[in-house]
C-alpha positions as CSV (number, residue, x, y, z in Angstrom):
1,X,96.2,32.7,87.8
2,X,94.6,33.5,91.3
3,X,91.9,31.0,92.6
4,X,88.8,32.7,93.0
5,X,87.7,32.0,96.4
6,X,84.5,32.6,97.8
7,X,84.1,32.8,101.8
8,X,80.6,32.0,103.2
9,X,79.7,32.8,106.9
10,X,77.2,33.4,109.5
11,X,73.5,31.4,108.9
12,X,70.7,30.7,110.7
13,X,72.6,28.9,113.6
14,X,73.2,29.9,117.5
15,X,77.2,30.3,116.7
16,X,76.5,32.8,113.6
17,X,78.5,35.7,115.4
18,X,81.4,32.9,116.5
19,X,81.2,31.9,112.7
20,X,81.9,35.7,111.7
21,X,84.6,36.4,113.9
22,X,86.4,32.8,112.5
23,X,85.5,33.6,109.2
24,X,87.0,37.3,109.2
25,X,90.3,36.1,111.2
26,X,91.2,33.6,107.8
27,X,90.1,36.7,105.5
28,X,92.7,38.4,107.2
29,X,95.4,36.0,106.5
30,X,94.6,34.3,103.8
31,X,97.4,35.4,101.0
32,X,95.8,37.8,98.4
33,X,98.7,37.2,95.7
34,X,97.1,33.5,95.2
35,X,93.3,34.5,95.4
36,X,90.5,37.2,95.1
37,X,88.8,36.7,98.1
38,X,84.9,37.1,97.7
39,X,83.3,37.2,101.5
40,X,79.7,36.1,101.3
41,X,77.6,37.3,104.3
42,X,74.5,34.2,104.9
43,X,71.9,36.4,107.5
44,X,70.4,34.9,110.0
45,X,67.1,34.5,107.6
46,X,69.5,32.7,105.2
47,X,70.0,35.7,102.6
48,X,73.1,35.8,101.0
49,X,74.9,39.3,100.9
50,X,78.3,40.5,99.3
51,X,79.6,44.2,99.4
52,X,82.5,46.3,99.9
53,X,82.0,46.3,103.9
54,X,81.0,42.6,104.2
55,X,84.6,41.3,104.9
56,X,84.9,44.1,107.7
57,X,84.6,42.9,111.0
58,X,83.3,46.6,112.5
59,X,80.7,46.2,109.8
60,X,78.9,43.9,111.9
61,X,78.4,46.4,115.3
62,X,75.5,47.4,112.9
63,X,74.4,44.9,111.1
64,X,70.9,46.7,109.3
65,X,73.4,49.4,108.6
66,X,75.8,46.9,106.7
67,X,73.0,45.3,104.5
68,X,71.6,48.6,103.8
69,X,74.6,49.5,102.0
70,X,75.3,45.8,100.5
71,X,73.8,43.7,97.7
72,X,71.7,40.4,98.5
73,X,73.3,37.5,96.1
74,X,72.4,34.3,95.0
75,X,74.7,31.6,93.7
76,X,74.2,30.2,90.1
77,X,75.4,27.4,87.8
78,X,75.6,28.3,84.2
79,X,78.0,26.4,81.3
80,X,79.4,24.6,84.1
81,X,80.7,27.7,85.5
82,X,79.6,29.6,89.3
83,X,78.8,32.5,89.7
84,X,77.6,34.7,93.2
85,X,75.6,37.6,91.5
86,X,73.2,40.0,92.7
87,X,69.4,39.0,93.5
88,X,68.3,42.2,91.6
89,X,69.8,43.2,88.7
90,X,70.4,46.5,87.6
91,X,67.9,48.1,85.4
92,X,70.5,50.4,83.4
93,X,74.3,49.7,83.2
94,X,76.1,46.0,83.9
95,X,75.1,43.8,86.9
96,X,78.8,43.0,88.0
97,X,79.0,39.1,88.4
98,X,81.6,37.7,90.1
99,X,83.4,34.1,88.6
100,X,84.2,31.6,91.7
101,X,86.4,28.5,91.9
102,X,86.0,27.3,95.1
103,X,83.7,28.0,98.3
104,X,85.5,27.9,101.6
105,X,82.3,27.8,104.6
106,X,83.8,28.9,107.8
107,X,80.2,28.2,109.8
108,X,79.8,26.9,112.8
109,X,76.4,25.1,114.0
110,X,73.1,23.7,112.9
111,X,71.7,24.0,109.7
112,X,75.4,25.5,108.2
113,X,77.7,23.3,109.5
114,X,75.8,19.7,110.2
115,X,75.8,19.5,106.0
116,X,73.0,21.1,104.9
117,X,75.2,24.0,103.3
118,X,77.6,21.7,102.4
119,X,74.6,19.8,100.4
120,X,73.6,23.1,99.0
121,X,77.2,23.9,97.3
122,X,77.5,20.7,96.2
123,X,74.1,20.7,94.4
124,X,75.1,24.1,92.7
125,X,78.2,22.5,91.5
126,X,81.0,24.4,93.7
127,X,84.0,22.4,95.0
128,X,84.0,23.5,98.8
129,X,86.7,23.4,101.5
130,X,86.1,21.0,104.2
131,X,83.9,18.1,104.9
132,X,82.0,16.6,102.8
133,X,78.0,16.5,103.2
134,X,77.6,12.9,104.9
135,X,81.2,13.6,107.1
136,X,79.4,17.4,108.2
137,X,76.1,15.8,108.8
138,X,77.6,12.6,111.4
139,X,79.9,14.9,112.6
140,X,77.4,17.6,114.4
141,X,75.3,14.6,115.7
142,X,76.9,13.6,119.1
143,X,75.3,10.4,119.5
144,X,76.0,9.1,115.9
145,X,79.5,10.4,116.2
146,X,80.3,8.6,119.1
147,X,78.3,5.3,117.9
148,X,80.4,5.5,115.0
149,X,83.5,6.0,116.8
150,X,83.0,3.6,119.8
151,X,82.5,1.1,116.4
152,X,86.1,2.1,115.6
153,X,87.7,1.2,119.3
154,X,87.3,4.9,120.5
155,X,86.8,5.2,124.2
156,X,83.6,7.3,124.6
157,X,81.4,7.5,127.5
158,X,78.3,5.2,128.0
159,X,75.3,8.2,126.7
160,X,71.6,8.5,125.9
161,X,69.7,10.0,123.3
162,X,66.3,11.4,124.0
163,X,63.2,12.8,122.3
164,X,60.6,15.4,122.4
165,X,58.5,12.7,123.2
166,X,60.4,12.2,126.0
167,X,60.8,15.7,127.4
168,X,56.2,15.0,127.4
169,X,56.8,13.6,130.4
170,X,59.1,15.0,132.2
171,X,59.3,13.6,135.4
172,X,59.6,10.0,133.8
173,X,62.3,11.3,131.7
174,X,64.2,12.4,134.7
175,X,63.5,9.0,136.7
176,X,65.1,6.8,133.3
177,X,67.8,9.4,133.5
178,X,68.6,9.0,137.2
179,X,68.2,5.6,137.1
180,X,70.9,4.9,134.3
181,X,73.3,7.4,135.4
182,X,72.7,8.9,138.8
183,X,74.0,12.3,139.4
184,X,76.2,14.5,138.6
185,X,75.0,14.2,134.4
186,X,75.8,16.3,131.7
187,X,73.0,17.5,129.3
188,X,73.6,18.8,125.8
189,X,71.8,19.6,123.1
190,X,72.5,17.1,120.4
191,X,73.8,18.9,117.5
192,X,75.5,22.3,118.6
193,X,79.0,23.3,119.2
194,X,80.6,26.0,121.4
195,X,78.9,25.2,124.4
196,X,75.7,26.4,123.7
197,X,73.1,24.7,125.9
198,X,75.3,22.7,127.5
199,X,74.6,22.3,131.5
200,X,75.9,20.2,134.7
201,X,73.6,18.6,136.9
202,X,73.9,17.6,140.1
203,X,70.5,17.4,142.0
204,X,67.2,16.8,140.7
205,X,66.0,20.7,140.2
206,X,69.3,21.2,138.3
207,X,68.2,18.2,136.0
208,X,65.0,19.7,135.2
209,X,66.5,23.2,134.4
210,X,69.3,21.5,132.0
211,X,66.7,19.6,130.2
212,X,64.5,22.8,129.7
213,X,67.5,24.6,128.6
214,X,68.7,21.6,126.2
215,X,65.2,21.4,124.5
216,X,65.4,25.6,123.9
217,X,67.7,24.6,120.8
218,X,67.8,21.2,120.0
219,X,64.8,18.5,119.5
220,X,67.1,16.1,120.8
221,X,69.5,15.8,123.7
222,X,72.5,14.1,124.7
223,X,72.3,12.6,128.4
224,X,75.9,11.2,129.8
225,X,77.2,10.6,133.5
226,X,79.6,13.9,134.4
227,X,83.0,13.5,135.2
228,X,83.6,15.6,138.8
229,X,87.2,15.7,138.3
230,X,87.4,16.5,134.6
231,X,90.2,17.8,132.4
232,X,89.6,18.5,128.8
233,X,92.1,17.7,126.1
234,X,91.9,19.2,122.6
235,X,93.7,18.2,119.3
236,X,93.1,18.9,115.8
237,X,93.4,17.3,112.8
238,X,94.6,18.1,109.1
239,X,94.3,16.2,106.4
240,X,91.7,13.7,104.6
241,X,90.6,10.1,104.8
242,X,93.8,8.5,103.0
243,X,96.4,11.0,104.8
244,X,96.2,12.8,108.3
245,X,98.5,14.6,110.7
246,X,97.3,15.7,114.6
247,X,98.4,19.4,115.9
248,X,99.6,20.0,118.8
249,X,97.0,19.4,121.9
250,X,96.2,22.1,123.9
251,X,94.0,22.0,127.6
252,X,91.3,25.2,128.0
253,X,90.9,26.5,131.4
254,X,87.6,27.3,132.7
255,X,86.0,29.7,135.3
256,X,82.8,27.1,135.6
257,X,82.7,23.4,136.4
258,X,82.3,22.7,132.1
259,X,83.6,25.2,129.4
260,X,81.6,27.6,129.0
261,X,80.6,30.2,125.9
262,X,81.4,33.0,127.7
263,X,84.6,31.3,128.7
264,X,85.2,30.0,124.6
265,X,84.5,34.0,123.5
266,X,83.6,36.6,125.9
267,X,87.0,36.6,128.1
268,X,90.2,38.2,126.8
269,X,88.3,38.9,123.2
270,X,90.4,42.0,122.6
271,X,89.4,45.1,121.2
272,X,89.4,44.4,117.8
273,X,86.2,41.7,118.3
274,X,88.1,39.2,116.0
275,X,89.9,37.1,118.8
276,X,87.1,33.9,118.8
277,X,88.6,30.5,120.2
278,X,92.3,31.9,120.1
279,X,91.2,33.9,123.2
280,X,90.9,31.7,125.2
281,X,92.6,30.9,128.3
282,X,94.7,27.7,128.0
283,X,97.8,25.4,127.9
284,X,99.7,25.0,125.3
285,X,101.3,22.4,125.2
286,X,98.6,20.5,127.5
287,X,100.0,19.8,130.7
288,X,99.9,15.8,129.9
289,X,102.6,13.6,130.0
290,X,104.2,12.1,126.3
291,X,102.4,9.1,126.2
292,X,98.9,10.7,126.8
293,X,99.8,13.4,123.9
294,X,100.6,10.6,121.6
295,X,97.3,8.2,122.7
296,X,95.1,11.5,122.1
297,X,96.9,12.5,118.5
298,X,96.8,9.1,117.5
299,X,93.2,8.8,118.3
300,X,92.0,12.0,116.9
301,X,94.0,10.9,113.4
302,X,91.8,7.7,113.6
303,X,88.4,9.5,114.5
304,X,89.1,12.1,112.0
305,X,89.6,9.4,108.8
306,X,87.1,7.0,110.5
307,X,84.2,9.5,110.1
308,X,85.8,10.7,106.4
309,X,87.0,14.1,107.1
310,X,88.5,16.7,105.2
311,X,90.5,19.9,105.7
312,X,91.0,20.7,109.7
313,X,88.9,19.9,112.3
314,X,88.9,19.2,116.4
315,X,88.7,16.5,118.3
316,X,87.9,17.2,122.0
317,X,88.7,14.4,124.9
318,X,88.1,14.2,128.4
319,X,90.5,12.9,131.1
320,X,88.8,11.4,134.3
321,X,91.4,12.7,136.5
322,X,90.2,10.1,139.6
323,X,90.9,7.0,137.2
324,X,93.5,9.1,134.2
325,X,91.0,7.3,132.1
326,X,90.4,8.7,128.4
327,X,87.5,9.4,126.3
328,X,86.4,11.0,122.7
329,X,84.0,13.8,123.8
330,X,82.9,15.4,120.3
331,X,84.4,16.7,117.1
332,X,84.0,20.1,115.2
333,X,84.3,20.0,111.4
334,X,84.8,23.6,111.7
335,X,86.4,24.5,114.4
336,X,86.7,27.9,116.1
337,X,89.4,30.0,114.7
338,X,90.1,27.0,112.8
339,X,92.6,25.6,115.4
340,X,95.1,27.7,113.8
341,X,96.7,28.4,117.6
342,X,97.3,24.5,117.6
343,X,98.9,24.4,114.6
344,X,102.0,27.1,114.7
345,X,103.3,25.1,118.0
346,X,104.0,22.5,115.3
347,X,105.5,24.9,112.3
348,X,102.3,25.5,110.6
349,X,101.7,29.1,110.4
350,X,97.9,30.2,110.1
351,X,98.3,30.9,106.6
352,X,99.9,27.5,106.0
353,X,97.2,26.0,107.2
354,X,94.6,27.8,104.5
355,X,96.7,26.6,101.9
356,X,96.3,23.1,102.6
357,X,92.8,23.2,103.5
358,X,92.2,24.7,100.1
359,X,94.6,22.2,98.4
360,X,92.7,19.5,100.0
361,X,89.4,20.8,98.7
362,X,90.7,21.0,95.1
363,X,92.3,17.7,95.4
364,X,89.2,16.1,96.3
365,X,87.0,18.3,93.2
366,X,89.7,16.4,91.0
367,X,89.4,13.0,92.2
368,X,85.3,13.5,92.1
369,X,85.4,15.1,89.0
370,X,86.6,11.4,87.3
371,X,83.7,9.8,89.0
372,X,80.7,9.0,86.6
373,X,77.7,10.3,88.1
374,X,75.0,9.5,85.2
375,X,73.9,6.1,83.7
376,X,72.6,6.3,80.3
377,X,69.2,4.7,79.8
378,X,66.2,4.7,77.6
379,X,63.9,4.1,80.0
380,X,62.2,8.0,79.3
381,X,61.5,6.5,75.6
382,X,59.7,3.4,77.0
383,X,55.9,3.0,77.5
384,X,56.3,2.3,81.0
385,X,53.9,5.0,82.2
386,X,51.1,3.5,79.0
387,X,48.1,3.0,80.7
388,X,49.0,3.5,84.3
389,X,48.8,7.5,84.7
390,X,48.5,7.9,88.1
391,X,50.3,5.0,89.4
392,X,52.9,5.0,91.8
393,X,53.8,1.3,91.7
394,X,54.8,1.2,87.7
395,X,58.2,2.3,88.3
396,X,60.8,0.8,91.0
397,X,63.3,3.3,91.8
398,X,66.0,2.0,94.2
């Protein structure tokens, strides 16, 4: 019996085009002889759409055009079964509902990938692919992520974290942040991927543009001293917390001084517009020697089960090349193209590597499921509230 599998993409997130372009590449090779595939469009107003066009990646030149000519859904729990049906139903004739076993998000960015979909399909009731909500959530915040790690004996770079209230006074702002870390700095936006927001600066004026930019999409940013002779290193990770395995690690090249979006998705996309992260220019292998590759895969296995990962995800380093020292930059839950490129280098073919992400997903649905998750108690039938209606201090809740 196929697995019906449900794949969710886009939301309201900076990356939502990057998240349809992944998403479509693993429609396109996941294998239809073990599951109906249901694509689930998410808008960028949070909507929920399924259709005949909505797993067709030239749908999406005209987007008002593809939801003109597609149903909006909602996803319900009903006997302990899913199921994604349409928000109107049909006045005559059979609204057509469609059954799901598992939901596989392919997202990328805030409010989709840092957990709070993840919370969402876990509150309907669907086993999901991929992290779990507390893993998601850590994982898109750079600062907690490298707290956490540096914790664990991962190298990561001395960083700040700083506030609206900060950015209220910006020219004190830029005197703690000179003062700490000098120049050249790196500014990022705290929870985003693919680049977005991300700036170099190297004099005073460029500090003041990279914090204006940073603060255009996060309400918190990431301040850390810039390496001038940087190489980046990526690796990914399969697996879950008990058991993990690294891919092969791969170095992008870059036209500007950091990686760039433009450099991540807009060079070499191809004609078909479903190219994402495996378009871009890099090497594989990295051009590192065999005890660096080994350092970096054995760190990335440790960061991934430290922080209680699940299914693939990226680690990125970054090699001072003055002193060849090494350190954890950030992880993606859900990376780009889902690393697949890294993986077939090792033996694991792309459509390999959706098996075992979804085999990891129902593995953990079967271990949760023997978890007791209610407490029987009478304490409804007592007179607890008697007398004190109103009263917020009657009952202690932990």
């Amino acid at each position: 019996m196929k697995i019906r599998l449900a794949v969710l993409f886009g939301g309201k997130t900076v990356e939502h085009e990057v998240s349809v372009i992944s998403a479509i590449q693993a429609i396109m090779n996941l294998n239809t002889e073990k599951y109906d595939i249901l694509p689930i469009y998410i808008t960028k107003a949070g909507d929920f759409y399924i259709g005949d066009d909505i797993g067709n990646i030239d749908a999406y030149k005209d987007i008002p055009s593809l939801l003109s000519r597609s149903a909006r859904a909602l996803i319900i729990q009903e006997n302990g079964k899913v199921f994604v049906t349409p928000a109107a139903q049909k006045k005559f004739g059979r609204t057509v509902r469609h059954e799901i076993d598992l939901a596989f998000p392919i997202v990328h960015g805030t409010n989709v990938e840092d957990g709070a979909l993840q919370g969402y399909l876990k509150t309907v009731g669907i086993p999901f692919v991929g992290c779990d909500v507390t893993a998601s959530a850590v994982g898109m915040d750079k600062y907690i992520t490298k707290t956490v790690l540096k914790e664990a004996g991962i190298p990561v770079l001395d960083s700040a974290c700083y506030y609206l209230s900060d950015y209220a006074d910006l020219d004190s702002l830029k005197s703690r942040i000179m003062e700490r870390f000098g120049l050249p700095v790196i500014v990022k936006p705290l929870n985003l991927g693919s680049s977005v927001g991300i700036s170099l600066a190297k004099t005073e004026s460029e500090l003041t543009h990279s914090i204006d930019n940073a603060f255009q999409f996060a309400s918190k940013i990431l301040i850390e001293h810039a390496i001038t002779e940087l190489r980046e290193i990526n690796c990914s990770v399969l697996g879950d917390e008990n058991e993990a395995e690294a891919s092969e690690c791969e170095e992008p090249l870059h036209t500007d001084e950091i990686l760039s979006y433009k450099d991540k998705y807009m060079n070499g996309g191809g004609k078909n517009g479903a190219k994402g992260m495996a378009s871009v220019t890099r090497k594989i292998p990295a051009g590192i020697s065999p005890e660096m590759r080994e350092k970096i895969r054995s760190l990335s296995v440790i960061a991934f089960k430290t922080l209680g990962c699940n299914g693939v995800a990226r680690m990125d380093f970054m090699i001072d090349g003055v002193t060849n020292e090494l350190y954890f930059n950030e992880i993606n839950t859900i990376p780009g193209s889902l690393s697949f490129y890294l993986w077939e280098p090792v033996g694991v073919s792309y459509h390999t590597l959706l098996d075992r992400m979804i085999e990891l997903a129902l593995k953990r649905a079967r271990r949760e499921s023997s978890i007791t998750y209610a407490f029987d108690t009478n304490i409804l039938q007592q007179n607890a509230f008697s007398g004190a209606k109103g009263s917020k201090g009657t009952v202690h809740g932990h």
